[in-house]
N, C-alpha and C positions, 0 to 999 in steps of 0.2 A: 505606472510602476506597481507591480505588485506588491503587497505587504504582508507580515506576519497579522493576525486578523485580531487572535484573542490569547489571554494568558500572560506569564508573565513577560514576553519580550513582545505584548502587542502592539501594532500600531508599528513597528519597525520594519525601515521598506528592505526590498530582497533584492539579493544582486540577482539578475537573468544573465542566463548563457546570452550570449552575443549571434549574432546568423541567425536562421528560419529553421535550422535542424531540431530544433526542439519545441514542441508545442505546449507552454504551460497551461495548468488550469487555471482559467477567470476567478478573479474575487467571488462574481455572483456565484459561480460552481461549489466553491471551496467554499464560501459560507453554505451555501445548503449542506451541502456534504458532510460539515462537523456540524451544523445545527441536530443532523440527522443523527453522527454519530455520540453526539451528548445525550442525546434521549436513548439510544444505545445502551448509555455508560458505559464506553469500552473502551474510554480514552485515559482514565487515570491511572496512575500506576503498570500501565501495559508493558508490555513488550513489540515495539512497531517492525516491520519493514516495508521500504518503499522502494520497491524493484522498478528497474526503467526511468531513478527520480531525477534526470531532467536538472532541475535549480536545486531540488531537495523540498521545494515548498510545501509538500502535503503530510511529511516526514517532521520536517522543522515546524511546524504547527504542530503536531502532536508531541513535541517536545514543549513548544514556549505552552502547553494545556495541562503538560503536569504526567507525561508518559513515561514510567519507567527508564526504558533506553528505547532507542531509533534506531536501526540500520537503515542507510543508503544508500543502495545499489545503482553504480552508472558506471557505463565502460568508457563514453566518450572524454577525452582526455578534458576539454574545454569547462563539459557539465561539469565533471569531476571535482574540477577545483572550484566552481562557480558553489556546489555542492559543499565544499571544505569549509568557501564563507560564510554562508549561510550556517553552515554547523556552528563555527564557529561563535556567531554569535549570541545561539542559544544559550550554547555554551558556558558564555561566559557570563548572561544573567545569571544561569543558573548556577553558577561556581562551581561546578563540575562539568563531566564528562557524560552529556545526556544521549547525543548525535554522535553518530561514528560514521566517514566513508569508506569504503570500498570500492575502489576500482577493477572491475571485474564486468562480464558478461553474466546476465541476471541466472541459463542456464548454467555455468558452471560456478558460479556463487553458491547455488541450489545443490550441486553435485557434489560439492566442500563441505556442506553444513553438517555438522556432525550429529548420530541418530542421539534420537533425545531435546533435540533442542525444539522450541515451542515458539511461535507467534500469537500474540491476542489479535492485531490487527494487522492486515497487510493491505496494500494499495498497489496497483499494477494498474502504469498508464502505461502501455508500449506503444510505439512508434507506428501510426497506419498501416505503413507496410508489412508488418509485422502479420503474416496470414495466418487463417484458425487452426491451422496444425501444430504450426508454428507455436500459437497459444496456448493449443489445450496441454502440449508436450508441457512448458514450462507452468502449467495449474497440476497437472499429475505431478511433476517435482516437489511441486509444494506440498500437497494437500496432507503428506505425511507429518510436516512442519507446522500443523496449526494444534493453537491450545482447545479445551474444550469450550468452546462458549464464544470461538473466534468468528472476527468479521474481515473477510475479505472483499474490496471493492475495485471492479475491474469499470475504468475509464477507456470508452470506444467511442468511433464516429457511431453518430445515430443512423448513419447508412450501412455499419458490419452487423451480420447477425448475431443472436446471443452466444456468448462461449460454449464451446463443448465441455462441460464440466467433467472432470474426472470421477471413477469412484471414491468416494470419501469426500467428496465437496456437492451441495447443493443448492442451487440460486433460489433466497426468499425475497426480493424486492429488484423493482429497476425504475428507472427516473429518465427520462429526456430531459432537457436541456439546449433547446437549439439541433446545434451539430452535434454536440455531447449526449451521448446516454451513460447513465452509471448504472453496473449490475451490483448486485448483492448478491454476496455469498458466503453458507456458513459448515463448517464439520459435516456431514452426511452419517447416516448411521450405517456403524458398521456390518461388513458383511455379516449376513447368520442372527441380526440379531432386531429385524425387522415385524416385531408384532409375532413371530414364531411361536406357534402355543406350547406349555410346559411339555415333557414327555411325560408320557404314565408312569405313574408310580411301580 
């Protein structure tokens, strides 16, 4: 049974979706992954989203760690509310409203977001079948949606190749894991402004 790991709801086990439609991340995954991102420091006070979240688990950890707010993104009806309890429970450690669901498709979640809005951290485990077009379209959705200083962590089989990163997103770190590899990715610097030397006076 999976569980919430660290923080204040830890040690609390997580409901899983039910069936094989969804493939969570292992404790061993999930603890490297936030041991990773505590040395980060990108976890406190953030702003999360975890598009494609399946139970909510990587979302609901960066809530019971002391994250700002959470979004969780899942269309499948079953995740959904498996995702609700899970929220739920952080939740109500924390006496407030840390976790939010959304039931929605992660691109037109992305399409909705209104300009201005910012993530510190995002997480996107998509579903295997989920091919690299498919991918890099919904990392171009995003990448206008991240704050400066954000970490974005794309969970694949260790048999897909690397994401095609968008403009404005760059991968600084990757990890295998088994079957699992995790990429890192952070803001990209913007066009025009890449070491350009001053113009003449």
């Amino acid at each position: 049974m999976s569980r919430i790991i660290s923080g204040a709801a830890g040690g609390s086990p997580l409901v899983s979706v039910p069936g094989t439609m969804t493939r969570p991340t292992t404790d061993r995954v999930k603890e490297a992954l936030f041991s990773r991102l505590d040395a980060f420091d990108v976890i406190s006070g953030a702003r999360v989203l975890d598009l494609y979240a399946g139970s909510g688990s990587l979302g609901v950890e960066s809530g019971s760690r002391g994250a700002g707010s959470v979004d969780l993104v899942e269309f499948d009806a079953k995740a959904s509310a498996v995702c609700q309890r899970n929220a739920d429970l952080v939740n109500t450690v924390a006496r407030r409203k840390v976790v939010s669901v959304h039931r929605s498709k992660v691109e037109s979640f992305l399409e909705r977001t209104v300009e201005g809005i910012r993530w510190d951290l995002v997480f996107l485990d998509p579903p295997y079948p989920l091919d690299e077009p498919a991918l890099a379209a919904v990392l171009a959705k995003l990448a206008p949606h991240l704050a400066a200083g954000a970490v974005v962590v794309v969970e694949r089989s260790s048999r897909t190749p690397e994401p095609d990163w968008p403009e404005g997103m760059e991968r600084f770190a990757e990890k295998k894991y088994g079957e699992t590899r995790l990429w890192y990715a952070e803001p990209g610097a913007e066009p025009g402004t890449d070491d350009e030397p001053p113009p003449d006076a």
